[in-house]
C-alpha positions as a Markdown table, in Angstrom:
| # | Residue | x | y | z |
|---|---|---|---|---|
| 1 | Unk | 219.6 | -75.7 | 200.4 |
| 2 | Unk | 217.1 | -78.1 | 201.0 |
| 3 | Unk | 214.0 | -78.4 | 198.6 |
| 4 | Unk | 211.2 | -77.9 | 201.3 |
| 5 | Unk | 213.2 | -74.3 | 202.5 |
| 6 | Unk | 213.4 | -73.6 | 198.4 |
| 7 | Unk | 209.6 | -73.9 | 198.3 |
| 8 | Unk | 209.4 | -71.7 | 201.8 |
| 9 | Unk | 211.0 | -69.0 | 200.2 |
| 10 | Unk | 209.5 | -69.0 | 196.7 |
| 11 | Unk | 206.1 | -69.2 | 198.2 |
| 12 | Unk | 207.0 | -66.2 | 200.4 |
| 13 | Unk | 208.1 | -64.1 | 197.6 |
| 14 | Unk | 204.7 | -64.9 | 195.5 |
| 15 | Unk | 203.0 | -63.8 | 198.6 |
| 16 | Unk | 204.7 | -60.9 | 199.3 |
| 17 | Unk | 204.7 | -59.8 | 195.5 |
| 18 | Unk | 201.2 | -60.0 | 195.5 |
| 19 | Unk | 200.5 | -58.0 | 198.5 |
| 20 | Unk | 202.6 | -55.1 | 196.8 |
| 21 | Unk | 201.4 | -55.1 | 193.1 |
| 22 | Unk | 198.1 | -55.1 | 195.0 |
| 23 | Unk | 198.6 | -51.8 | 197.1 |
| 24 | Unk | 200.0 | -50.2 | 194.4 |
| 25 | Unk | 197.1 | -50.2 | 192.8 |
| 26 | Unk | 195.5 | -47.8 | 195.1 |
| 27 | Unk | 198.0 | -44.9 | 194.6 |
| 28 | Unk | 198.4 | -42.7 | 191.3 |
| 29 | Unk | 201.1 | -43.4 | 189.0 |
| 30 | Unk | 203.4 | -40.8 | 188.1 |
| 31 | Unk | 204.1 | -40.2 | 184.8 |
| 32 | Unk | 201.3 | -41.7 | 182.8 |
| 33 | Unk | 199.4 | -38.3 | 182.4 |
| 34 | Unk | 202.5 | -35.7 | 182.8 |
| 35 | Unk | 200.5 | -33.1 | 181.5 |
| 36 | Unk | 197.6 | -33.5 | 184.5 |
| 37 | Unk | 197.7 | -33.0 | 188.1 |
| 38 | Unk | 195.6 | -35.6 | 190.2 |
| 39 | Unk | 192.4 | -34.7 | 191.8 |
| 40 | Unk | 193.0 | -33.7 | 195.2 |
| 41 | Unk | 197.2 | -32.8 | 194.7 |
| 42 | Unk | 198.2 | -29.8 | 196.8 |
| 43 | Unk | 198.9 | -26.6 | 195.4 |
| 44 | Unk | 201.0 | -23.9 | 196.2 |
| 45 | Unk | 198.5 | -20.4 | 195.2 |
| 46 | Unk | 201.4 | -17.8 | 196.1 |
| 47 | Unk | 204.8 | -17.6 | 197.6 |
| 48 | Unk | 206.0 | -15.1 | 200.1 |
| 49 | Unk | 210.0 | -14.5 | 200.8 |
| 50 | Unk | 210.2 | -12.3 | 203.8 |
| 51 | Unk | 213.5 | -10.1 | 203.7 |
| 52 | Unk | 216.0 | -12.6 | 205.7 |
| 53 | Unk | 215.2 | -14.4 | 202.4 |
| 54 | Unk | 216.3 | -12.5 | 199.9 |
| 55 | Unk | 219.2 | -10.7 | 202.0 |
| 56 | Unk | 220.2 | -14.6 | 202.1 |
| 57 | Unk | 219.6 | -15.2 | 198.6 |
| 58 | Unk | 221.6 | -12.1 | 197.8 |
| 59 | Unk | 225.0 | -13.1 | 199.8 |
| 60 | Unk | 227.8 | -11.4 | 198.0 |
| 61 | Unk | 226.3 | -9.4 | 195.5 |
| 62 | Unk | 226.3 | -5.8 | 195.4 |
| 63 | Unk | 223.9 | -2.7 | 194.5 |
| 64 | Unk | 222.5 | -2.2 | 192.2 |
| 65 | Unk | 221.1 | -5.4 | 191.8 |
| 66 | Unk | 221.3 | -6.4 | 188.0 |
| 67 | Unk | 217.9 | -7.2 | 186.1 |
| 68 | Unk | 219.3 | -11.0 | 185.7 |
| 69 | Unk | 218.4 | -11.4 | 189.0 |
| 70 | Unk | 214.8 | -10.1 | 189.5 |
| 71 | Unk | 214.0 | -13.9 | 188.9 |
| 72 | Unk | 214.5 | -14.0 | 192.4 |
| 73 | Unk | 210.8 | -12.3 | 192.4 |
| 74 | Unk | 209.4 | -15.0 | 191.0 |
| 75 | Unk | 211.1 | -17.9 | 192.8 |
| 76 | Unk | 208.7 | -20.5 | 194.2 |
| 77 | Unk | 209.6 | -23.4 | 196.7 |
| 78 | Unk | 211.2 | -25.1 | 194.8 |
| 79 | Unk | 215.2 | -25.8 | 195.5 |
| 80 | Unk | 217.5 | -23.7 | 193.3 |
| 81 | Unk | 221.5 | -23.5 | 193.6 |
| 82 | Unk | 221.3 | -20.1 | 193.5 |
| 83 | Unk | 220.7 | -19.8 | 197.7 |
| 84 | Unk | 223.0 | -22.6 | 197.8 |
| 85 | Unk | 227.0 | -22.5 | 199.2 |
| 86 | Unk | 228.8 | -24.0 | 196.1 |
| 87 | Unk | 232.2 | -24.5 | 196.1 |
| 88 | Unk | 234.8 | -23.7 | 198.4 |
| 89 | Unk | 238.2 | -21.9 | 198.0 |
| 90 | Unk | 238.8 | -20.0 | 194.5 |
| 91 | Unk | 235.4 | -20.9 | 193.5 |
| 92 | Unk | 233.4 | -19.1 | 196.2 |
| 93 | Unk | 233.2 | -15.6 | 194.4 |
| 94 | Unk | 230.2 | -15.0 | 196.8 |
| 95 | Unk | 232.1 | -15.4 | 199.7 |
| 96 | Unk | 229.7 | -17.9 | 200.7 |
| 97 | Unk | 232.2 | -20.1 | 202.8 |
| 98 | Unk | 234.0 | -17.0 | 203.7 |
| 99 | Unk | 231.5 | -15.8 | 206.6 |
């Protein structure tokens, strides 16, 4: 490779390095105050399953529902496996795969 296109391309990369680190600024980093939420950060002030959620959420388990489950009350938006298909096969015990 010629030395002029080396040059081209180095000079691009400083550029284009610069232009980055530079935006980056602008935005908060995650991670350098775990403990603190930044000014302005949506939150979520209360959650509400309807009951196609939790008939989901309940797929393959009988009544009476066991206390281990009434975390289910207090399940946000966040993901969870629990309301998840797993496995297929042997390892569907909630016959999941199976409807």
């Amino acid at each position: 490779m010629p030395s002029s296109m080396r040059r081209l391309i180095w000079a691009m990369f400083v550029v284009t390095g610069g232009v980055v680190s530079a935006t980056a600024v602008a935005y908060p980093i995650a991670g350098l105050q775990p403990d603190r939420r930044p000014a302005g950060a949506p939150v979520i002030e209360w959650v509400h399953h309807d009951r196609s959620w939790y008939e989901h959420a309940l797929t393959g388990i009988s009544r009476p529902y066991p206390k281990s489950l009434y975390f289910l009350d207090n399940q946000g938006y966040w993901y969870t496996p629990f309301i998840h298909s797993g496995m297929n096969g042997y390892y569907d015990i909630r016959g999941w795969h199976r409807q």
